[in-house]
N, C-alpha and C positions, 0 to 999 in steps of 0.2 A: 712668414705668416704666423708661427709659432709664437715669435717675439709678439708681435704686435697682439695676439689674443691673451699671450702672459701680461703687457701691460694695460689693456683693458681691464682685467682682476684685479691686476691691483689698483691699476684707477678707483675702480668700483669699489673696493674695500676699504680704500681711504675713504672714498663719499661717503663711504656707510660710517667707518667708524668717526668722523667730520657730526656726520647731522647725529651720530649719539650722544657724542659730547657736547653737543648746541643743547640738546634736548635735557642732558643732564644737570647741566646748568641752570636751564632755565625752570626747571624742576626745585631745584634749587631753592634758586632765586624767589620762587611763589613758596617756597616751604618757612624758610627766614619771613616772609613777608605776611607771614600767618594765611595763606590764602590755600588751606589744608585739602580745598574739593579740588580748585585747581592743580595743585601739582599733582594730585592723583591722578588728575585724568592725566596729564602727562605723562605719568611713569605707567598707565595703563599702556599707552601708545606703545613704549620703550621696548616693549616686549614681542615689538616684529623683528625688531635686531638679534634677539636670543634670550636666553632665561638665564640668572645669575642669582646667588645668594644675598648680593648685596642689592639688589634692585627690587627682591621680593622684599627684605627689609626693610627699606625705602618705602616703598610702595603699602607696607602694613602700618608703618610712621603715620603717612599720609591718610588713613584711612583710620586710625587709630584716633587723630585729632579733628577727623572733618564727623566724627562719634560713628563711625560706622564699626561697631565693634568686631561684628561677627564675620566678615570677610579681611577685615585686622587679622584677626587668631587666626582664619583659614593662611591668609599669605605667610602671617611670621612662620608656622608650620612648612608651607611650601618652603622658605628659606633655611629650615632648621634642619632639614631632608639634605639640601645642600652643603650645609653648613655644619653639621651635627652637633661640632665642637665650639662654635662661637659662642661667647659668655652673655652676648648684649643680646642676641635672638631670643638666649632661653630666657634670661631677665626679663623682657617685653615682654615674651609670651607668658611668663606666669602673671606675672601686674594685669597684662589685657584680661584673663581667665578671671581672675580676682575680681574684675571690673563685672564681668558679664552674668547677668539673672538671666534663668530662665525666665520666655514670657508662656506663659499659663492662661488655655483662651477662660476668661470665668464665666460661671455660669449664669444663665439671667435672672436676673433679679427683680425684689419688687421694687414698683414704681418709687414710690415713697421713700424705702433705703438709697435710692439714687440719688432722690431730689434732697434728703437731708445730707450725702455726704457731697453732692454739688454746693451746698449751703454754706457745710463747714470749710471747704477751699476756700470760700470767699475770704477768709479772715487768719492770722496766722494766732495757732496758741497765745502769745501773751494779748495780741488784740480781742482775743476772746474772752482773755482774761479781766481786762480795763472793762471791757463791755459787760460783764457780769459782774463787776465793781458799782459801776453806775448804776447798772438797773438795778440793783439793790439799794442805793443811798434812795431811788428814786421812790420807790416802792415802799419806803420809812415815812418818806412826807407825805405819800397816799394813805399811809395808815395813821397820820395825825390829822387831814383832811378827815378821814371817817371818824376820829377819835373826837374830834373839835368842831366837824361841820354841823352847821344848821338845817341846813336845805335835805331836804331827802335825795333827791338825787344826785346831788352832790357826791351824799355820802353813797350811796349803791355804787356809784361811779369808781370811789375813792376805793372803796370795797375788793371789785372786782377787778380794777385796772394795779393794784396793789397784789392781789391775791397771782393773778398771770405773771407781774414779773417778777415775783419771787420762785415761782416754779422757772423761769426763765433765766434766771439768775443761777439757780442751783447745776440747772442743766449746761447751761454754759460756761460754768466755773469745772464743772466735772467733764467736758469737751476738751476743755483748754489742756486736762492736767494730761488726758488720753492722748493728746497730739504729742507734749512733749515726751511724758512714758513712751509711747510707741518709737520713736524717733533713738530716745536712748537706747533704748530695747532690742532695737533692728539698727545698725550704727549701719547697713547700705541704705537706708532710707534718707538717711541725711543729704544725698543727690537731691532730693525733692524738696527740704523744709525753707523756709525762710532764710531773707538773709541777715534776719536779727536772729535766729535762733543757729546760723551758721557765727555769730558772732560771738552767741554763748559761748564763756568757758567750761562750764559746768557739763553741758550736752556735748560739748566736742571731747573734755575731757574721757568723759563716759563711752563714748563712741570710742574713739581712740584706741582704751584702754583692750574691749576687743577687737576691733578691724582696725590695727594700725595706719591702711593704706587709707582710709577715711579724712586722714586730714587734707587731702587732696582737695575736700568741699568747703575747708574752713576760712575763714575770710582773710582777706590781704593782714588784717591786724593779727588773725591767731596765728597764720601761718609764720608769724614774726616770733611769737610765742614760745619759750623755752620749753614749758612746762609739758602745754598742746604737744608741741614737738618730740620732745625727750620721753613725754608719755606711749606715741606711738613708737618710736623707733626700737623703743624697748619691746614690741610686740612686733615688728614689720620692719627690720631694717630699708624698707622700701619706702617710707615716710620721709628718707631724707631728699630724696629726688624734689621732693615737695620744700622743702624749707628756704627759706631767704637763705642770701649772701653771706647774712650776718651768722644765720644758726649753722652754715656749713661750714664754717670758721669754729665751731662751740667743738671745744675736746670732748664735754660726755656726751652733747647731742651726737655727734660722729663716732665715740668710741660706743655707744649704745647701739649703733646704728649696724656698723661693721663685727659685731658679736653676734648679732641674727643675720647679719648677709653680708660675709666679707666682700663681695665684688662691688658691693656700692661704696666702697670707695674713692672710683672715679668719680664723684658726685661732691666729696669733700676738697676743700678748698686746696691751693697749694701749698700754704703751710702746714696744714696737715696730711698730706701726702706726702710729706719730708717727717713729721715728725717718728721715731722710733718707739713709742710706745702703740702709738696707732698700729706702725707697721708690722710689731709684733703681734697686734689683735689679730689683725687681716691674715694674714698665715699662720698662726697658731690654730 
């Protein structure tokens, strides 16, 4: 009888530890497959088999990319509690921190402040910039119309339809310069700007320069970018995570990188994880 209830458990122990590694897999499987909400719910499930350091890290991976920040941080922590000493938990976990703004309920406002800053999403900085281009060239021919016209109301026409888009113009030339100033200014706003002004050098530069981890926003073409690149890493060795194939192959995009965070390393290509000038950055 003994026997027989002994190999019951273990029957059952296999099933169990069987449908974990199905389940881990196929976790997996949807995590390579960018499918970031599904594999979370799986590795949510996982956690009727038991609690492990590597499945809460897992599980904060999956929650990290499906932008669920704030239970991201909660889990890597769960795993870091387990884990205390693991190098990649505390990495993620400070990158996720990095990532995360407080949200601030605002206060209500006037109607009108809403409906003009509804107005200005409509358009990105340099499109607002083009558009108060025009309406000023437009606004030249309305003041030769009044300068040259005959008719009277032509000219009141020319006048006044002249006299509105040069205030329109002015305003909107000085909208456009606010978008991109603010955007420099605040280098986590860059999540939100356009993706011509992610394509800027000049504003990625900027950003960069303080929030290194920022180039995370910057376009497939800056991300390619020595400059973009070499600029954060010098500020965030955590910018190489971000870089092409080609920049994690770069000896000072990599040696910039591993002098502000020697563990990103593992991030740099194989020939430079062989090379010995590198390796004496990383542990010196």
């Amino acid at each position: 009888m003994k026997k027989i209830f002994l190999l019951l458990i273990v029957h059952f122990a296999f099933c169990i530890a069987h449908c974990q590694e199905a389940d881990w897999k196929k976790a997996e499987e949807l995590y390579a497959a960018k499918q970031y909400v599904e594999a979370a719910d799986v590795y949510a499930d996982m956690f009727q088999y038991g609690e492990s350091a590597a499945l809460y890290y897992n599980y904060a991976n999956a929650l990290y990319k499906s932008n669920q920040l704030g239970l991201a941080i909660l889990n890597y922590e769960r795993a870091l509690r387990l884990d205390p000493t693991n190098e990649d938990i505390k990495f993620n976990l400070e990158f996720v921190n990095k990532m995360k703004t407080d949200k601030i309920e605002p206060l209500e406002r006037f109607f009108l402040s809403e409906w003009l800053e509804a107005l200005g999403r409509l358009l990105t900085s340099n499109q607002w910039a083009y558009t108060s281009i025009i309406s000023f060239i437009v606004a030249l021919v309305l003041v030769l119309l009044y300068l040259f016209g005959k008719k009277v109301w032509l000219r009141k026409f020319s006048f006044f339809s002249a006299l509105f888009l040069l205030v329109f113009s002015i305003c909107t030339m000085v909208y456009a310069f606010q978008i991109k100033d603010y955007i420099e200014n605040n280098p986590e706003a860059l999540e939100f700007a356009s993706d011509r002004l992610k394509d800027d050098k000049d504003v990625l530069l900027k950003s960069v320069s303080q929030a290194g981890w920022t180039c995370c926003y910057a376009s497939e073409n800056l991300r390619n970018d020595k400059d973009v690149l070499l600029a954060a890493s010098k500020v965030d060795g955590q910018a190489l995570y971000f870089a092409s194939q080609s920049l994690r192959d770069d000896k000072d995009v990599v040696m910039a990188a591993i002098t502000q965070k020697p563990i990103i390393l593992k991030y740099a290509s194989f020939r430079l994880r062989d090379d010995k000038d590198i390796a004496l950055a990383a542990v010196g």
